[in-house]
BALOBA-1460 file (C-alpha; in Angstrom, 3 decimals):
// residues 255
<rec num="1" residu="x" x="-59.819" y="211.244" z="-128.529"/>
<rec num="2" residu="x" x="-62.944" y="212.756" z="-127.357"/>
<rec num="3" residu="x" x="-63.414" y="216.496" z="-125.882"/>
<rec num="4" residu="x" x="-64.089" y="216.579" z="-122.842"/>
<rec num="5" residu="x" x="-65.039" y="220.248" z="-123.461"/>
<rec num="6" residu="x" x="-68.130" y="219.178" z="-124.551"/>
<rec num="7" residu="x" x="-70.467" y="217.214" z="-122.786"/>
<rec num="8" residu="x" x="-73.122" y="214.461" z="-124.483"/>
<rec num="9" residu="x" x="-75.602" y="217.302" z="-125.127"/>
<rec num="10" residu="x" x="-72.984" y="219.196" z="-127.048"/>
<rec num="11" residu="x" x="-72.958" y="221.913" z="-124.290"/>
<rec num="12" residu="x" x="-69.106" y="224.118" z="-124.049"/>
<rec num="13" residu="x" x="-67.638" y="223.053" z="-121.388"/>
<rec num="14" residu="x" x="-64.298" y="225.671" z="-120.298"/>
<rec num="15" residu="x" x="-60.824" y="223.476" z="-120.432"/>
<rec num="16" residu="x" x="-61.218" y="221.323" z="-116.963"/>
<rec num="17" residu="x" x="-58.543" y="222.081" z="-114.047"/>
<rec num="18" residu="x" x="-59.667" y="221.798" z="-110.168"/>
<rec num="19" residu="x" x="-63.357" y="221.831" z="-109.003"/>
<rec num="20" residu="x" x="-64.718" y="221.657" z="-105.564"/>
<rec num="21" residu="x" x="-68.288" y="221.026" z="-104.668"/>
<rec num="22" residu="x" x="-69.207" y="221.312" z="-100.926"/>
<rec num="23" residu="x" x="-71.740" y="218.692" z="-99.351"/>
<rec num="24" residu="x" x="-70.478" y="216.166" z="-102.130"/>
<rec num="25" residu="x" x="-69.761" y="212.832" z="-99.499"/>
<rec num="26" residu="x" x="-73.273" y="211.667" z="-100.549"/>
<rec num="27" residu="x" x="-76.874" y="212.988" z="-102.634"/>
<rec num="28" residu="x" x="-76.770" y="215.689" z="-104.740"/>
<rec num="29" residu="x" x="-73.735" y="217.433" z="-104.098"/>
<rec num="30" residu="x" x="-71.652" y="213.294" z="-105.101"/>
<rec num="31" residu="x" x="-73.281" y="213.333" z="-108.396"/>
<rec num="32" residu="x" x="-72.393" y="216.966" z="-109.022"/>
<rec num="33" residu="x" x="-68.793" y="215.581" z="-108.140"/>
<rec num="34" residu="x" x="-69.045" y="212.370" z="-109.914"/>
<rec num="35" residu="x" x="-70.630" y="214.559" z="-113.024"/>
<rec num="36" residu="x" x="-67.448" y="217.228" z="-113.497"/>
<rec num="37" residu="x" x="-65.054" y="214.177" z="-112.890"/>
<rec num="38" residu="x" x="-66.147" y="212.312" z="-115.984"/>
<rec num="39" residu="x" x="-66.012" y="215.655" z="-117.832"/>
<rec num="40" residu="x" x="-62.293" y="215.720" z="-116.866"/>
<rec num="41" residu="x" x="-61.980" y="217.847" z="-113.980"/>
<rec num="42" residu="x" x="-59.787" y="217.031" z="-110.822"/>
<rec num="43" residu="x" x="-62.447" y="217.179" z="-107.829"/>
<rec num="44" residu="x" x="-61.663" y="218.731" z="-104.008"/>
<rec num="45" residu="x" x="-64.827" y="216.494" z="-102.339"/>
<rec num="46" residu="x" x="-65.887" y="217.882" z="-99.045"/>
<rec num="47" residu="x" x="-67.909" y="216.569" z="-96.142"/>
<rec num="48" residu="x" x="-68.697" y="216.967" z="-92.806"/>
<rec num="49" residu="x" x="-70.644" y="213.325" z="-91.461"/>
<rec num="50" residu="x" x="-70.388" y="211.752" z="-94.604"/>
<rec num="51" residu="x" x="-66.586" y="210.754" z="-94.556"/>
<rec num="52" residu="x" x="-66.595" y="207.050" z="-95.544"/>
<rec num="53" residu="x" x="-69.287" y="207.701" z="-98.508"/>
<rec num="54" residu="x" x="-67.200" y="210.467" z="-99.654"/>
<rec num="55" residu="x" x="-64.326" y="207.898" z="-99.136"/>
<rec num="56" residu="x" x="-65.847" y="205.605" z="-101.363"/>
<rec num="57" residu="x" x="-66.781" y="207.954" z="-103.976"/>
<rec num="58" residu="x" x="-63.252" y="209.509" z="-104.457"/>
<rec num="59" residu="x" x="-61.479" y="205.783" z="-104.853"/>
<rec num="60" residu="x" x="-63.982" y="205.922" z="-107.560"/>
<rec num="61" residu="x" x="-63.249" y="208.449" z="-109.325"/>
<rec num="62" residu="x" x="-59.553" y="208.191" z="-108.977"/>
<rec num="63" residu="x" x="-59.436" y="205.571" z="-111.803"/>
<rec num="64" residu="x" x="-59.529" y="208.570" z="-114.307"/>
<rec num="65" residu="x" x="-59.054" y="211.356" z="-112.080"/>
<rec num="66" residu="x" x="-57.163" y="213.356" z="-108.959"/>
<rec num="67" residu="x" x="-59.849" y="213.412" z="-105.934"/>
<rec num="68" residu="x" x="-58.819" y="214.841" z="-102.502"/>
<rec num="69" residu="x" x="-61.063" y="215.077" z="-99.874"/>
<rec num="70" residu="x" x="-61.166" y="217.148" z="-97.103"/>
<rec num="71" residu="x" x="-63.447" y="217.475" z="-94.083"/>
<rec num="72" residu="x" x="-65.348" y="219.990" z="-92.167"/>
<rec num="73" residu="x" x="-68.105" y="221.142" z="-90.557"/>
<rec num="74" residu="x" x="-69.650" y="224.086" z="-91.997"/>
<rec num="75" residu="x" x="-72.458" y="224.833" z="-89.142"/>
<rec num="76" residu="x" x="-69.654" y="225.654" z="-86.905"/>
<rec num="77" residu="x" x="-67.801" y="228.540" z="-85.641"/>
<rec num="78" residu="x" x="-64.526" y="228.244" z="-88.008"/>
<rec num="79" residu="x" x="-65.630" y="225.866" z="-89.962"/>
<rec num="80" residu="x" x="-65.533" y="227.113" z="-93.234"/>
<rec num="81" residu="x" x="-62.565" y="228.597" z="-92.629"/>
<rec num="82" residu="x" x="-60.868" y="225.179" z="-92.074"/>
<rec num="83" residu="x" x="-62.222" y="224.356" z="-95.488"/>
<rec num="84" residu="x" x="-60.779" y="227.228" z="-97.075"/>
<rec num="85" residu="x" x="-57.417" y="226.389" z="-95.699"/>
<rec num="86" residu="x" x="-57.350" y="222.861" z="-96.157"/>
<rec num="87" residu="x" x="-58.473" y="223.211" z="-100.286"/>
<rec num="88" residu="x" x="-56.256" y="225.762" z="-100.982"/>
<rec num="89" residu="x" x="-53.215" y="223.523" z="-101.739"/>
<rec num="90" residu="x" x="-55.703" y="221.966" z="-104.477"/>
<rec num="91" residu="x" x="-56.179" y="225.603" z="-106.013"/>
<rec num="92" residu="x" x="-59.823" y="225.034" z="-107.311"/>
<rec num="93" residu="x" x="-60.980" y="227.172" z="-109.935"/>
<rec num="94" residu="x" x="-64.357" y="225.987" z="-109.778"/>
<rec num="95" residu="x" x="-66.236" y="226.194" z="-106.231"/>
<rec num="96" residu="x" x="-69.750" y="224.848" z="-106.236"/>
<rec num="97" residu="x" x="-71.473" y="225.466" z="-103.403"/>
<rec num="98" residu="x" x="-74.132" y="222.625" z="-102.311"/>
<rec num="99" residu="x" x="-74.100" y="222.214" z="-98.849"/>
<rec num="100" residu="x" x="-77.121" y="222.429" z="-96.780"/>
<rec num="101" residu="x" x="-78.600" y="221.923" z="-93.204"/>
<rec num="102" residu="x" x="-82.475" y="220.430" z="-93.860"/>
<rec num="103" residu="x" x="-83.654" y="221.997" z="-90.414"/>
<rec num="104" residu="x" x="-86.898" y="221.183" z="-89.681"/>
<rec num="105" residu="x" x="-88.751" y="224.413" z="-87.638"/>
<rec num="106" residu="x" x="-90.973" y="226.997" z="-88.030"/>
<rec num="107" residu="x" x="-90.875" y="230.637" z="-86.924"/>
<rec num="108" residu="x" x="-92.384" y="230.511" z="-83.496"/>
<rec num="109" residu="x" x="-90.201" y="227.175" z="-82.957"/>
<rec num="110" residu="x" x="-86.786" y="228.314" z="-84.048"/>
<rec num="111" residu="x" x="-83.773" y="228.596" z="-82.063"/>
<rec num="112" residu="x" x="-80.812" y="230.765" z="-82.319"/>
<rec num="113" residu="x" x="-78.637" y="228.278" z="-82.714"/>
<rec num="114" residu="x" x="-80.926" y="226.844" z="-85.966"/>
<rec num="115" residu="x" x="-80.685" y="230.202" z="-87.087"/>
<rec num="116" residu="x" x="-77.161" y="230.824" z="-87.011"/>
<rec num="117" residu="x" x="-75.985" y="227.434" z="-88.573"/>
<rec num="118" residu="x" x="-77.935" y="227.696" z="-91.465"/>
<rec num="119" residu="x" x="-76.968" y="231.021" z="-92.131"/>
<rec num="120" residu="x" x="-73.588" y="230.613" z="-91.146"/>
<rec num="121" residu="x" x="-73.241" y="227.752" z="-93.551"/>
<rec num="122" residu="x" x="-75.181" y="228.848" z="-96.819"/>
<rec num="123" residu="x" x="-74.047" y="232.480" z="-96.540"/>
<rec num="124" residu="x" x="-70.870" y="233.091" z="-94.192"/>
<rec num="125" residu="x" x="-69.379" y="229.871" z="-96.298"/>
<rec num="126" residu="x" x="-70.453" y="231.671" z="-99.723"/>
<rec num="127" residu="x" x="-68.004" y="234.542" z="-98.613"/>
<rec num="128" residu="x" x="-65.418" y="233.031" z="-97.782"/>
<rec num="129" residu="x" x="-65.459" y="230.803" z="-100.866"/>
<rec num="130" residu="x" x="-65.969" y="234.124" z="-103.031"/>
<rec num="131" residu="x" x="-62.912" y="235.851" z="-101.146"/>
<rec num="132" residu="x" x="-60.522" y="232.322" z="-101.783"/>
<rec num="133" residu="x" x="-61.681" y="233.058" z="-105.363"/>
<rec num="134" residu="x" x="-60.497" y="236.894" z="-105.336"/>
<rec num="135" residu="x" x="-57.563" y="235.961" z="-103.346"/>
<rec num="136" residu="x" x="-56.759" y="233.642" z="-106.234"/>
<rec num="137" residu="x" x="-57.550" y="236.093" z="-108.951"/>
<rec num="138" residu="x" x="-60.415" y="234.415" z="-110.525"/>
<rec num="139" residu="x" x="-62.502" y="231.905" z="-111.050"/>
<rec num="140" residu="x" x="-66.116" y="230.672" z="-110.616"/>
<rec num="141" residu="x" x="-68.671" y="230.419" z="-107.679"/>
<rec num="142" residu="x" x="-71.571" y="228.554" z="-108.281"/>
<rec num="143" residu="x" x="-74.346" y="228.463" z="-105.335"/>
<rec num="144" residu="x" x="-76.970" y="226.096" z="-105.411"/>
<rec num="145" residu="x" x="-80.090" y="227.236" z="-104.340"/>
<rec num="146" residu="x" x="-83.792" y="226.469" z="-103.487"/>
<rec num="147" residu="x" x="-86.786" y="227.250" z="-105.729"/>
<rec num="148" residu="x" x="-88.984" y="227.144" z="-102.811"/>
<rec num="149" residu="x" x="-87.313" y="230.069" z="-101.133"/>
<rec num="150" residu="x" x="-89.602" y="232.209" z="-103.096"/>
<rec num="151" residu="x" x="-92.458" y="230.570" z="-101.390"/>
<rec num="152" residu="x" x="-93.664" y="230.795" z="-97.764"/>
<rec num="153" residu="x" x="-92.421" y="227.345" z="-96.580"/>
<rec num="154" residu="x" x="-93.903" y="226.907" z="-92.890"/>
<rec num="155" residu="x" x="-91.643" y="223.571" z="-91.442"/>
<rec num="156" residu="x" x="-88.363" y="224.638" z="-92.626"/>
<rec num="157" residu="x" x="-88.206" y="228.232" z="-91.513"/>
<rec num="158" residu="x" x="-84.196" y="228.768" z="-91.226"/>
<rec num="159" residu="x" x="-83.271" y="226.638" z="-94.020"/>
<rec num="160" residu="x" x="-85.471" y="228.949" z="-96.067"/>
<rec num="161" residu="x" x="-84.306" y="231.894" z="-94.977"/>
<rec num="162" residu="x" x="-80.929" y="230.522" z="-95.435"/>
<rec num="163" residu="x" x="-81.454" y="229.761" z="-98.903"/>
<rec num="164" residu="x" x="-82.955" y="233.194" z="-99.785"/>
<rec num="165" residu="x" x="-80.106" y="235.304" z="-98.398"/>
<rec num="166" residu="x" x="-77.668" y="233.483" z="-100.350"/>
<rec num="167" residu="x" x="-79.830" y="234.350" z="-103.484"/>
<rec num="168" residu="x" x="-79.597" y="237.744" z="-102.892"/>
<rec num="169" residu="x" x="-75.619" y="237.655" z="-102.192"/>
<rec num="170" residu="x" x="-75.025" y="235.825" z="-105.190"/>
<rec num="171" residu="x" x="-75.984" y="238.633" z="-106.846"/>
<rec num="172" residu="x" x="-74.195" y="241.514" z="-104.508"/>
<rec num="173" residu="x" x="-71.098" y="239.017" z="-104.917"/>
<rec num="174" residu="x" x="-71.501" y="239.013" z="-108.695"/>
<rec num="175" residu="x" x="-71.451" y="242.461" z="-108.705"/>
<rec num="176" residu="x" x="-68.612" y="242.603" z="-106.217"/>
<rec num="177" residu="x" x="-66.310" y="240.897" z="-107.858"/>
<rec num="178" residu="x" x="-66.878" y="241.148" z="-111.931"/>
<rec num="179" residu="x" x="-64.902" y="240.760" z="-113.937"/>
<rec num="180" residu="x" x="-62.294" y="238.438" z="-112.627"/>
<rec num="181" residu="x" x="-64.732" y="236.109" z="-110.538"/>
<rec num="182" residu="x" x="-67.862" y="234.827" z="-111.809"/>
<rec num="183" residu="x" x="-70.882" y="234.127" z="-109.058"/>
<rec num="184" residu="x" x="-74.312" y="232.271" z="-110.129"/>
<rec num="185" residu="x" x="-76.740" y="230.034" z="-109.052"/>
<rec num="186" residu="x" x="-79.165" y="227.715" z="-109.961"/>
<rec num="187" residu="x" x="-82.152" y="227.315" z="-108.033"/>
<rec num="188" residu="x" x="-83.529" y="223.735" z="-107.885"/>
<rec num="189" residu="x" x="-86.883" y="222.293" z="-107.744"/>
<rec num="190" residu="x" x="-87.841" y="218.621" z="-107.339"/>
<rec num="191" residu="x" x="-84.831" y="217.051" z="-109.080"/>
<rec num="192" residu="x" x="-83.856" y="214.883" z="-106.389"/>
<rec num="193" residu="x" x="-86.491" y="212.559" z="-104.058"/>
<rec num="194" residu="x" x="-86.422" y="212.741" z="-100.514"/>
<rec num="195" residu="x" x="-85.017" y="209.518" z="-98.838"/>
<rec num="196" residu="x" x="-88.014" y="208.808" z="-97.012"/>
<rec num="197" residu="x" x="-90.585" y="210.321" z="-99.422"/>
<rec num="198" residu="x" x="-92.863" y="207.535" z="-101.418"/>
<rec num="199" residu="x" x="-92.659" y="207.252" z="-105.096"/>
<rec num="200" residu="x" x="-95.882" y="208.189" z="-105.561"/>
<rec num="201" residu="x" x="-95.858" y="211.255" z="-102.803"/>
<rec num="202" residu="x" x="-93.292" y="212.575" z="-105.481"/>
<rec num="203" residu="x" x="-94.608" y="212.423" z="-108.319"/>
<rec num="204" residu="x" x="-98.131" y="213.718" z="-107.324"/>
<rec num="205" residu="x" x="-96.802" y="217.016" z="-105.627"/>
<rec num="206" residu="x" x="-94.547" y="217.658" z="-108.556"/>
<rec num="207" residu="x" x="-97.893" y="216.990" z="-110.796"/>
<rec num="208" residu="x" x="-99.513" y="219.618" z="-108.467"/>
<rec num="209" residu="x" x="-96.440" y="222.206" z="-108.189"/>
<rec num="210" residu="x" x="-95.383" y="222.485" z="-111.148"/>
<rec num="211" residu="x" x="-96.527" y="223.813" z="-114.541"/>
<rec num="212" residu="x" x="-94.237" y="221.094" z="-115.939"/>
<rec num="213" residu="x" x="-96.292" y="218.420" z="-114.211"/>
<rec num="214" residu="x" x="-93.591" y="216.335" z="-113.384"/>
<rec num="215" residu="x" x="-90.457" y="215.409" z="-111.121"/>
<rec num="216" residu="x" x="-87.381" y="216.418" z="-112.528"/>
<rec num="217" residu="x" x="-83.603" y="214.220" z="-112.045"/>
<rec num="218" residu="x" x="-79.734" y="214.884" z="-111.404"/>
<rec num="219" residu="x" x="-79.509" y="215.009" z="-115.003"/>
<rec num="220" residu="x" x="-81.228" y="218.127" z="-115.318"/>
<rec num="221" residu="x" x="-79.373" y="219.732" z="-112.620"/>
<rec num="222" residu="x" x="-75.641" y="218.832" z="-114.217"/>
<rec num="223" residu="x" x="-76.745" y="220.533" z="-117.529"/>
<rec num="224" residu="x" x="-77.919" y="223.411" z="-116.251"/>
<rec num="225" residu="x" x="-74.947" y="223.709" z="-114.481"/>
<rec num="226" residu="x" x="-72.661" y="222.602" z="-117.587"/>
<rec num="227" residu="x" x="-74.655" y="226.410" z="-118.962"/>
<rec num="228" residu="x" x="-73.763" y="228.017" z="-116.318"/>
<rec num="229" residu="x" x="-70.213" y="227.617" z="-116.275"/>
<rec num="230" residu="x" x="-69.773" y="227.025" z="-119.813"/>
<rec num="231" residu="x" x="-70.768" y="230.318" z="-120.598"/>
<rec num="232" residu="x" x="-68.079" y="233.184" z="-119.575"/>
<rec num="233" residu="x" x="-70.580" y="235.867" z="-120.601"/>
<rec num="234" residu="x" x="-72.702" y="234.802" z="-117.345"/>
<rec num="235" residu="x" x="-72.507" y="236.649" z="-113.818"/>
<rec num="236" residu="x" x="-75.251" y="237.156" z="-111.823"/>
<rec num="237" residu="x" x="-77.687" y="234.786" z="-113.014"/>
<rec num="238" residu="x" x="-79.912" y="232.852" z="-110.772"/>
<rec num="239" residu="x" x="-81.093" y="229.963" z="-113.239"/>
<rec num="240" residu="x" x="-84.206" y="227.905" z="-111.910"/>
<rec num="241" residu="x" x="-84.250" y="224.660" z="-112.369"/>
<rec num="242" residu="x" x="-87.673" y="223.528" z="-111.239"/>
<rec num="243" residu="x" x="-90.489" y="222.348" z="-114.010"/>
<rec num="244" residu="x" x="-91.697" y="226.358" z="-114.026"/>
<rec num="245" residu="x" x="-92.631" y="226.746" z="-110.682"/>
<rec num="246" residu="x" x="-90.966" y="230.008" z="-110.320"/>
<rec num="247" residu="x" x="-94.095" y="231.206" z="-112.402"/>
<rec num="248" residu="x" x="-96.455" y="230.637" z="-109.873"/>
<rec num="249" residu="x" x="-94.458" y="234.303" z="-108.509"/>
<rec num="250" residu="x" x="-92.352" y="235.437" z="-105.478"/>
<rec num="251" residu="x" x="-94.007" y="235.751" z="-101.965"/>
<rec num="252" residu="x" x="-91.263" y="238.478" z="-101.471"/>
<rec num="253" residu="x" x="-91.954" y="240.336" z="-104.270"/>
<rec num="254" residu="x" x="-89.217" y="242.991" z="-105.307"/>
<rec num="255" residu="x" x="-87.576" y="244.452" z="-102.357"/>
């Protein structure tokens, strides 16, 4: 009988119980889902518009696994609280935290509202995930982050900002709630194509970007975060997953 404490790359794995990954109906957040399923954990998949993909994906995964999924929408007043409520019953010990809002603005172009439901669903969600987890008396928060939001990125102004502030609470959470809740995150590159984005367009900019000189995939991200959580000596960690380009520096320098 294999272990399904260890994954293909040999990489510990802790003894699988209840994970839930928000943003997982579809993308990056399903394979994250689809990934800690076939490494034996029972999976709590949320989404907001995505309900018959996420649908789909859980009858899936139900052939070797328990799936629930639940449904709200993060951007909103209460939302996250609704999702805190309605996976509680599950009891997941793992929360991974992939949600995002792809708002397309700039700082003279912003709105308020933009502002607020980015923020309110990268960071305000983060917190209330990390207090389930203290409620609980332990576990693991794992937020996934942008690589970018070192960089000065001019068309997605409150996403980026978004992104950033949850870097910097991972860590204040981290150190908030050691020892019995773990907080990290991993801070992703080009691992995963935009819908709409050419082949080509891809491959070039990641050529240009990145020391590595290439794309990355999915795969990448699910070992990284197989490290991550496979290692209880980890808190606090920000782990970039991007080909290098977090050598090119921080725009933000130390603050």
């Amino acid at each position: 009988m294999r272990d399904k404490s260890v994954d293909s790359s040999g990489l510990f794995m802790p003894e699988p119980k209840v994970a839930m990954v928000t943003g997982s109906g579809r993308r990056l957040g399903a394979l994250v889902a689809t990934d800690l399923a076939k490494r034996g954990w029972d999976v709590v998949i949320h989404c907001n518009k995505s309900r018959k993909e996420a649908d789909r994906l859980a009858e899936v995964l139900r052939a070797n696994q328990k799936v629930w999924v639940v449904e709200a929408d993060l951007a909103t007043l209460g939302g996250a609280e609704s999702l805190v409520e309605q996976m509680k019953p599950f009891s997941p010990s793992l929360v991974v935290h992939s949600a995002s809002l792809w708002t397309a603005d700039n700082w003279w172009t912003a709105g308020l509202a933009d502002w607020e439901e980015n923020h309110r669903l990268q960071s305000w969600t983060a917190i209330l995930l990390a207090r389930y987890l203290w409620e609980k008396g332990g576990g693991h928060l794992v937020t996934i982050l942008d690589a970018r939001s070192r960089d000065r990125d001019s068309q997605h102004f409150s996403y980026g900002f978004a992104k950033r502030e949850m870097a910097s609470l991972t860590r204040f959470l981290a150190a908030e709630l050691a020892p019995s809740v773990r907080v990290n995150g991993l801070a992703l590159g080009m691992v995963l194509k935009p819908e709409k984005m050419p082949s080509r367009e891809w491959t070039a900019t990641a050529r240009e970007s990145t020391p590595l000189g290439r794309p990355g995939n999915a795969s990448h991200v699910m070992k990284a975060l197989a490290a991550v959580v496979g290692n209880p000596y980890l808190t606090g960690q920000i782990l970039a997953v991007d080909g290098g380009r977090h050598l090119k520096g921080d725009l933000f320098g130390s603050i």
